[in-house]
DSSP file (Angstrom, degrees, kcal/mol; ACC not computed):
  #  RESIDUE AA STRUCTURE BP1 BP2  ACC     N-H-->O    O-->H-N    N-H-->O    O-->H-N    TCO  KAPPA ALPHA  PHI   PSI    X-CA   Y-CA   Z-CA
    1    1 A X              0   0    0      0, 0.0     2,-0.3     0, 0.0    46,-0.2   0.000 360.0 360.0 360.0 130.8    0.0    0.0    0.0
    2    2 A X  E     -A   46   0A   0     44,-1.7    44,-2.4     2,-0.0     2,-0.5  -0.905 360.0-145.7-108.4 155.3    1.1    3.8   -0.7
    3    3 A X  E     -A   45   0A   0     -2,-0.3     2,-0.4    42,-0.2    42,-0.2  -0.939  17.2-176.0 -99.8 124.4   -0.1    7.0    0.9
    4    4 A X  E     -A   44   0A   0     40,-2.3    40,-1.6    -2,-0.5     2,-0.4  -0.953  13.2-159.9-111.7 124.4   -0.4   10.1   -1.1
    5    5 A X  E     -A   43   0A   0     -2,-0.4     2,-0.3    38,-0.2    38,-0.2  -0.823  13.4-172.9-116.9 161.6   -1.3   13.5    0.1
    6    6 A X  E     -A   42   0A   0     36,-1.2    36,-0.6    -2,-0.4     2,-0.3  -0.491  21.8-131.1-148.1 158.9   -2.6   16.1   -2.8
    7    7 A X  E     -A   41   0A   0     -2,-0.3    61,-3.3    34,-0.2     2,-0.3  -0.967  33.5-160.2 -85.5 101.2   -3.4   19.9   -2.1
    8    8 A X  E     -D   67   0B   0     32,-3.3     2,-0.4    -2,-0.3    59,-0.2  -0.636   7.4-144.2-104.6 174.1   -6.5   20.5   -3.4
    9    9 A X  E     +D   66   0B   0     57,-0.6    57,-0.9    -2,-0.3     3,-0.1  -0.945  62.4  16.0-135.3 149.0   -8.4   23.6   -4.5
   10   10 A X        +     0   0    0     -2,-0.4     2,-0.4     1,-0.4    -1,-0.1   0.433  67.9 133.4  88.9   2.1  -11.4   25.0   -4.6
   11   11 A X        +     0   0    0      1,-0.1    -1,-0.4    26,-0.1     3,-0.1  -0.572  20.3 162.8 -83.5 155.6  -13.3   22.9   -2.4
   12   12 A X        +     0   0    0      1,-0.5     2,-0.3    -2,-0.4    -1,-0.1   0.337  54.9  22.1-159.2  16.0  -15.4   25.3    0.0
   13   13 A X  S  > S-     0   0    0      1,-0.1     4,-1.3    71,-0.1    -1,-0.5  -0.977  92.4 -83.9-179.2 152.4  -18.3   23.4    1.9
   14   14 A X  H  > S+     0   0    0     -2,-0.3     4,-1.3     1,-0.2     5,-0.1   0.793 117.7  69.1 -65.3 -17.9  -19.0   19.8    2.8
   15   15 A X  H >> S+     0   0    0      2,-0.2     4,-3.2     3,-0.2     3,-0.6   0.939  99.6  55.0 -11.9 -74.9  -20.5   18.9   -0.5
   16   16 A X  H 3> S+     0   0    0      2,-0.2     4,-3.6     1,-0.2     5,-0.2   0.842 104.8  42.6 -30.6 -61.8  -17.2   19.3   -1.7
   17   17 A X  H 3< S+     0   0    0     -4,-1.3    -1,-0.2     1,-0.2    -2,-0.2   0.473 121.5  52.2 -90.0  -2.5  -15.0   17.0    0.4
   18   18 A X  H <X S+     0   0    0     -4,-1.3     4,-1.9    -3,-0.6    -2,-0.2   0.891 101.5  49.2 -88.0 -39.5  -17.9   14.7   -0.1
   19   19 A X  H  X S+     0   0    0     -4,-3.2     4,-2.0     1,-0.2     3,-0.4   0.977 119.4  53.0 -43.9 -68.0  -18.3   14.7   -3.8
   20   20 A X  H  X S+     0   0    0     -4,-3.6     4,-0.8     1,-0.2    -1,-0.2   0.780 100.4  50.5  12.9 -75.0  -14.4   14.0   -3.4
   21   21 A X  H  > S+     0   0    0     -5,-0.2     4,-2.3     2,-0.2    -1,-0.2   0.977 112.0  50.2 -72.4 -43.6  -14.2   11.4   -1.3
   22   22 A X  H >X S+     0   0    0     -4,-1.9     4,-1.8    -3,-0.4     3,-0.5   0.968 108.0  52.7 -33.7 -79.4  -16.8    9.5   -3.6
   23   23 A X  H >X S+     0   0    0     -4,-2.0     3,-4.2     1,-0.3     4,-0.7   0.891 115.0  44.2 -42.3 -95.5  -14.9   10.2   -6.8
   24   24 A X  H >< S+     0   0    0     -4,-0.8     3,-1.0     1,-0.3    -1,-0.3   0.626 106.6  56.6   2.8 -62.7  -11.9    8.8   -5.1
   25   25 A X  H << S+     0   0    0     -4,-2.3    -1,-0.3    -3,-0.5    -2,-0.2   0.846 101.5  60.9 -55.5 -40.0  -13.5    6.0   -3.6
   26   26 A X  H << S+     0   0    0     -3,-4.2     2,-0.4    -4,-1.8    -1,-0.2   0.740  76.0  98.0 -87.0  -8.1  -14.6    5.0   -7.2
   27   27 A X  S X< S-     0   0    0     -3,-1.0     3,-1.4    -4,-0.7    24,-0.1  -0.555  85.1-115.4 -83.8 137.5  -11.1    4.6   -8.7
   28   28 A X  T 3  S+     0   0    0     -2,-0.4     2,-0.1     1,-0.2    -2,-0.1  -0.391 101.1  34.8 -66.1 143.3  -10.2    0.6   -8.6
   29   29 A X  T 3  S+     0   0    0      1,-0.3    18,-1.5    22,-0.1    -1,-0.2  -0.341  85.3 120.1 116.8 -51.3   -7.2    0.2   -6.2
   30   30 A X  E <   +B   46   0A   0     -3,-1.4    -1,-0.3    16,-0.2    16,-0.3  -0.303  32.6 177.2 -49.4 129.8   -7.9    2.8   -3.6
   31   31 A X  E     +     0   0A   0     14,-1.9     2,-0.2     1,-0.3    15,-0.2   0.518  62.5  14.5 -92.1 -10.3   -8.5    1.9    0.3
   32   32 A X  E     -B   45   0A   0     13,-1.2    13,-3.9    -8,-0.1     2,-0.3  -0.925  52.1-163.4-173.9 140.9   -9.0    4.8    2.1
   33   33 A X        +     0   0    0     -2,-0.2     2,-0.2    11,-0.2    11,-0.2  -0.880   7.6 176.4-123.8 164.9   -9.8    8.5    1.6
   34   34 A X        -     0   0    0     -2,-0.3     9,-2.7     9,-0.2     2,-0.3  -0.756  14.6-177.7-162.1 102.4   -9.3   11.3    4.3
   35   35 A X  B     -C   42   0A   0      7,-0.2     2,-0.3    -2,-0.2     7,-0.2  -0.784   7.1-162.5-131.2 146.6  -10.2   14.8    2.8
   36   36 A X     >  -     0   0    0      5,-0.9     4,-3.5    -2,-0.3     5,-0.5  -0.933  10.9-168.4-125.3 126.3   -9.8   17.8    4.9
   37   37 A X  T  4 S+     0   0    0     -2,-0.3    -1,-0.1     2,-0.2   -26,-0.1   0.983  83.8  53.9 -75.4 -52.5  -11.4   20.7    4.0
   38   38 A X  T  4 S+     0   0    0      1,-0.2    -1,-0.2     2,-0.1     0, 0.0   0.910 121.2  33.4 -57.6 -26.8   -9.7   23.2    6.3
   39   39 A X  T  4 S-     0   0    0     -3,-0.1    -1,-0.2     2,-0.1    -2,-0.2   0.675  97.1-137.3 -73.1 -35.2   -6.2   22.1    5.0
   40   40 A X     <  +     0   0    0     -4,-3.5   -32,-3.3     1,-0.2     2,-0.3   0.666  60.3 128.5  83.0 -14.2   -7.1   21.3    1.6
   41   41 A X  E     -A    7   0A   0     -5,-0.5    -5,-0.9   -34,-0.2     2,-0.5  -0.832  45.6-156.5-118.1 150.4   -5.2   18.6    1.6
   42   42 A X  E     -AC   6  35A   0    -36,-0.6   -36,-1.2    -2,-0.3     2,-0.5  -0.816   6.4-164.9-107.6 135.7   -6.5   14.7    0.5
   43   43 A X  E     -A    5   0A   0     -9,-2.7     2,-0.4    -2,-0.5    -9,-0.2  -0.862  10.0-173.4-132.9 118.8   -4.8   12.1    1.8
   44   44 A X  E     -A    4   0A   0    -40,-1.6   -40,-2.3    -2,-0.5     2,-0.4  -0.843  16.6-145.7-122.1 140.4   -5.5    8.8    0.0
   45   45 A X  E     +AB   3  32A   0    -13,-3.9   -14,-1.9    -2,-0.4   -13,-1.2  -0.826  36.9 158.4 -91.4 128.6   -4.4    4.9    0.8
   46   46 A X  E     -AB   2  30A   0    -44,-2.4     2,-3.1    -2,-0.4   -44,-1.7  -0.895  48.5-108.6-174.1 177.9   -3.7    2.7   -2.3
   47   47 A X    >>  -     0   0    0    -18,-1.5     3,-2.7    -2,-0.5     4,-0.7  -0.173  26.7-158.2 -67.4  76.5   -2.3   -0.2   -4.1
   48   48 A X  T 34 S+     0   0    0     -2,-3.1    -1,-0.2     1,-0.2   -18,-0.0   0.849  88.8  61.9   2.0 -38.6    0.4    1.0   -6.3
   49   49 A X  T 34 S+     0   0    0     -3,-0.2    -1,-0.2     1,-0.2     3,-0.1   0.630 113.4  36.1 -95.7  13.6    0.3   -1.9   -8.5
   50   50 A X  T <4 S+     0   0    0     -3,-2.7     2,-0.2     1,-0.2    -1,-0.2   0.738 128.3   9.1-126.4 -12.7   -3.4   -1.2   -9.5
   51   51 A X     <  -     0   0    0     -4,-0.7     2,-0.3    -5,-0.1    -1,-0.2  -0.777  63.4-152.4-156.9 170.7   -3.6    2.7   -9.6
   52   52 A X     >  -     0   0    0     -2,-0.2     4,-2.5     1,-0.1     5,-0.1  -0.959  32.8-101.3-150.4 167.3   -1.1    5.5   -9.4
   53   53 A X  H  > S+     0   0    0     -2,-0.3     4,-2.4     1,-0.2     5,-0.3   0.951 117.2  63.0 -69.3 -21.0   -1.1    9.4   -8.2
   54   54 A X  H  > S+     0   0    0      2,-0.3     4,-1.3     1,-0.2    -1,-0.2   0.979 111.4  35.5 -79.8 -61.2   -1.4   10.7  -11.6
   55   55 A X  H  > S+     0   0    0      2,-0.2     4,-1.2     1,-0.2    -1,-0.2   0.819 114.2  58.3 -87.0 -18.2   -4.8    8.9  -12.1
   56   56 A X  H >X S+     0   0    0     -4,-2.5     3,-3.3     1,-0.2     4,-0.9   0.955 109.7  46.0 -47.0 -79.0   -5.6    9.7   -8.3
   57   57 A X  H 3X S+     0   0    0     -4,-2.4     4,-2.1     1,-0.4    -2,-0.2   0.568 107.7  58.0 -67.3 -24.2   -5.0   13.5   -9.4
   58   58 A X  H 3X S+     0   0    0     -4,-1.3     4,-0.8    -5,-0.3    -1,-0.4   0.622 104.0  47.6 -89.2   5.7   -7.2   13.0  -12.5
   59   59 A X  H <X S+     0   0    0     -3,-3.3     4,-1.6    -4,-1.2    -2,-0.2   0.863 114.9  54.5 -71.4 -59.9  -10.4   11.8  -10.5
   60   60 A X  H  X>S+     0   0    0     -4,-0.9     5,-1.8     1,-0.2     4,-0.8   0.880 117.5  29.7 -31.9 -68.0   -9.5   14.8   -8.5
   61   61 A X  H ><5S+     0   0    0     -4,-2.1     3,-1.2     2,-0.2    13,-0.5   0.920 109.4  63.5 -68.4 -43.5   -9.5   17.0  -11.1
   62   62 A X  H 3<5S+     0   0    0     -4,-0.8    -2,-0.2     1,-0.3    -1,-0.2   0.904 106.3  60.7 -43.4 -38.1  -12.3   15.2  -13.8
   63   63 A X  H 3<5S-     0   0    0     -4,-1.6    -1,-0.3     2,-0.1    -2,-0.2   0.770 131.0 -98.5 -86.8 -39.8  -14.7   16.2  -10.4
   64   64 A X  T <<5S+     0   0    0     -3,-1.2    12,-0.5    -4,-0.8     2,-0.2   0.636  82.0 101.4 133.8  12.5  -13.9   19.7  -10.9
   65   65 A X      < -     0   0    0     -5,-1.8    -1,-0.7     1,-0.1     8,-0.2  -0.893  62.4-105.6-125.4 165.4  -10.9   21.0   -8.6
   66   66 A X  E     -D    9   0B   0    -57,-0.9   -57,-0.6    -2,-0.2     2,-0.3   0.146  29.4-158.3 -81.9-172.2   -7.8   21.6   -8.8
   67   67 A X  E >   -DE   8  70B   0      3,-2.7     3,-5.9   -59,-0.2   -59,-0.2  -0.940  60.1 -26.8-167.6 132.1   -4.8   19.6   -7.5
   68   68 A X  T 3  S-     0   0    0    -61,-3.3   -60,-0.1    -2,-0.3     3,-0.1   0.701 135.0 -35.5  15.0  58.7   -0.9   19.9   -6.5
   69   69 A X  T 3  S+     0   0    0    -62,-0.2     2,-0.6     1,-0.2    -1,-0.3   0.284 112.0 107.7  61.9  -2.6   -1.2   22.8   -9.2
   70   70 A X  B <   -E   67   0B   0     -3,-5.9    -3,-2.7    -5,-0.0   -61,-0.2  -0.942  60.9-118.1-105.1 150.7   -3.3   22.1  -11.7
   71   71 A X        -     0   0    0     -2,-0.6    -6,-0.1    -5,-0.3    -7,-0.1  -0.188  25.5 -81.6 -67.4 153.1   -6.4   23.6  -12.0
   72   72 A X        -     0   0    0      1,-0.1    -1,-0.2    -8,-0.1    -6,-0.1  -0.153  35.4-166.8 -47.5 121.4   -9.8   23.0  -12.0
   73   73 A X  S    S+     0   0    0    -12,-0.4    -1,-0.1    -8,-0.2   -11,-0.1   0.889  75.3  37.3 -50.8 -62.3  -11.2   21.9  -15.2
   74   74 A X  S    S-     0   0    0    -13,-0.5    -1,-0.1     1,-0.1    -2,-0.1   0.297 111.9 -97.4-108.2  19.7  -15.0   21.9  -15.5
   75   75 A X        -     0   0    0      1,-0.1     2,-0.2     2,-0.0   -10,-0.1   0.984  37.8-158.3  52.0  84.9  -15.5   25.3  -13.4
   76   76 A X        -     0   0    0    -12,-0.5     2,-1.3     1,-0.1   -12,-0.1  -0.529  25.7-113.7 -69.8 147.0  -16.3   24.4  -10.2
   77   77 A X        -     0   0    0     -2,-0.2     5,-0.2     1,-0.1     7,-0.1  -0.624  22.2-165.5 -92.0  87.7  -18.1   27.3   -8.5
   78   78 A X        +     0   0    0     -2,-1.3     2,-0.1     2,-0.1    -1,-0.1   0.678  47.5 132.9 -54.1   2.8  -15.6   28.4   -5.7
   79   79 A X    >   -     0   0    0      1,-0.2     3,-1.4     2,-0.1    -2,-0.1  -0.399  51.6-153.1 -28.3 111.2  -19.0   30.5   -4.3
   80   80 A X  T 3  S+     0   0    0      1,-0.3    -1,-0.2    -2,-0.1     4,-0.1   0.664  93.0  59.8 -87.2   4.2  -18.7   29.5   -0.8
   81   81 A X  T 3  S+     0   0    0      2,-0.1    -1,-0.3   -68,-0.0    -2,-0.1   0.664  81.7 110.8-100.8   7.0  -22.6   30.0   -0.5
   82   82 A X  S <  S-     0   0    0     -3,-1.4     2,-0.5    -5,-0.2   -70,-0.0  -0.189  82.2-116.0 -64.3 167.3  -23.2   27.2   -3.4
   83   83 A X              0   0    0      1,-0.1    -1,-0.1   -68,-0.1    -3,-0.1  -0.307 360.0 360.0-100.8  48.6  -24.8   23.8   -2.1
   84   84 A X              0   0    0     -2,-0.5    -1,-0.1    -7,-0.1    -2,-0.1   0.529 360.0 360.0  77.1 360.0  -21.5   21.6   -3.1
């Protein structure tokens, strides 16, 4: 098992770090997700030999925030009063 911790962006409500965690969850290989919203930072458990960070960070991003510098794709509304 490897640990990888991400700095994401744009997350702003619990919505977020649930829509997150989901997306995460749904890539084969992963075992565990841990999102903090006040940090920003994701820290995710998974099998190397079935997944990697580079597709970690493109679930991350496909969902609509950014990551360890790159940016959001699909224009996530950073509006902290949106409903996730």
């Amino acid at each position: 098992m490897q640990t990888d911790v991400m700095i994401v962006t744009g997350m702003v409500c619990g919505g977020c770090t649930n829509k997150l965690s989901r997306a995460l969850n749904e890539v084969v290989g992963v075992e565990d997700v841990q999102v903090s919203l006040a940090s920003g930072e994701v820290t995710v458990r998974f099998d190397e030999r079935v997944t990697s960070p580079h597709r970690l960070s493109a679930a991350v991003v496909g969902t609509g925030f950014g990551v360890d510098g790159i940016p959001a794709t699909n224009g996530h509304d950073p509006n902290p009063t949106h409903t996730g």
